[in-house]
Phi, psi and omega in degrees: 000148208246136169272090228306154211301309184319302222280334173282005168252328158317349198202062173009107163164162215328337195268324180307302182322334182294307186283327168335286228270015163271329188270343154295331143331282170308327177274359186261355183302353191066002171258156171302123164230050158322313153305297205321307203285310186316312201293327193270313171319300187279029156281147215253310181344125186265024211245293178314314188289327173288346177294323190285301220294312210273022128298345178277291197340307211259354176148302172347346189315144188187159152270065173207339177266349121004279159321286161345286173332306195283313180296334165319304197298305184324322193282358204069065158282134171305347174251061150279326172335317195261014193255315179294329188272342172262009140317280181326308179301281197259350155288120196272351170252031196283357188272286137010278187280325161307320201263324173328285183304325150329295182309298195276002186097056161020060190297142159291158184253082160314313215293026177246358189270338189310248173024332196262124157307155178325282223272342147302326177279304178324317156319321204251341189228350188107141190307321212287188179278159164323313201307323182300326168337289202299318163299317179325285213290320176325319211261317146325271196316333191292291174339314199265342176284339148352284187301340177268081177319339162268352153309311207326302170334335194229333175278346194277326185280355190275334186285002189262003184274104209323293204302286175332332185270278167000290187295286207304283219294023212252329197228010219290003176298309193298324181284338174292308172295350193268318192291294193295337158284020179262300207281331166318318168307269187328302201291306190281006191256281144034290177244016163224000000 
């Protein structure tokens, strides 16, 4: 049984490069397709979101799918990790829009996940819990605001603040996937 092209993006590694370079195709036709990427973005699904993101990764990029992305992230998607490292890539505000959300515990936007029975949310968002959402996108964002030498100033006193701590350690995984699909990302967007 063949493993669909979405799913292989989840977890970086060799087989991912076949959906790169399908979805880089499709972003090479010259036309905009900034709905298109919003439409995989504003989908409650994390599967269409990861599709949308790593199409900005790959060019697709705009502001209004920039927004999306975030609002996605905002939104629980269970691939915020991978969503924060291309947000981290193509957003020139992303140091910024990281720490806003930082600042408050990456509170989740419940109200398209309310709306769901358990089990369509479980579909669409993933096992976890809200609170766990908010530790997800907290500990990505955090990881990846790391990587930036000029943030140091304003994170090391915001990871030092009980609430802010509370929420990160709750989740301290999602920030290892947000690093390691970044650099995995950068190396295969690169060679296919």
């Amino acid at each position: 049984m063949e493993v669909p092209l979405y799913l292989t993006l989840l977890n970086l590694h060799n087989d991912s490069a076949v959906a790169l370079k399908a979805i880089r195709y499709i972003i090479s036709g010259g036309s905009d397709l900034s709905q298109q990427v919003v439409a995989l973005l504003n989908d409650l699904n994390w599967r269409p979101q990861l599709v949308g993101a790593t199409a900005i990764g790959l060019g697709a990029g705009s502001t209004d799918t920039i927004a999306a992305l975030w609002q996605a992230i905002d939104s629980g998607s269970w691939t915020s990790p991978q969503l924060g490292a291309i947000a981290f890539l193509v957003d020139p505000d992303f140091q910024h829009n990281a720490k806003t959300r930082i600042e408050k515990g990456c509170p989740l936007n419940r109200e398209r996940l309310e709306g769901l029975d358990w089990i369509e949310r479980h579909v669409a968002a993933g096992p976890e819990s809200f609170n766990s959402h908010s530790s997800k996108s907290l500990s990505a964002l955090l990881a990846l605001c790391h990587r930036l030498p000029e943030s140091s100033e304003w994170l090391e006193p915001i990871q030092t603040r009980d609430d802010i701590h509370k929420i990160a350690i709750a989740d301290q995984e999602s920030g290892e996937i947000a690093i390691q699909w970044l650099d995995g990302f950068t190396k295969m967007r690169e060679v296919t």
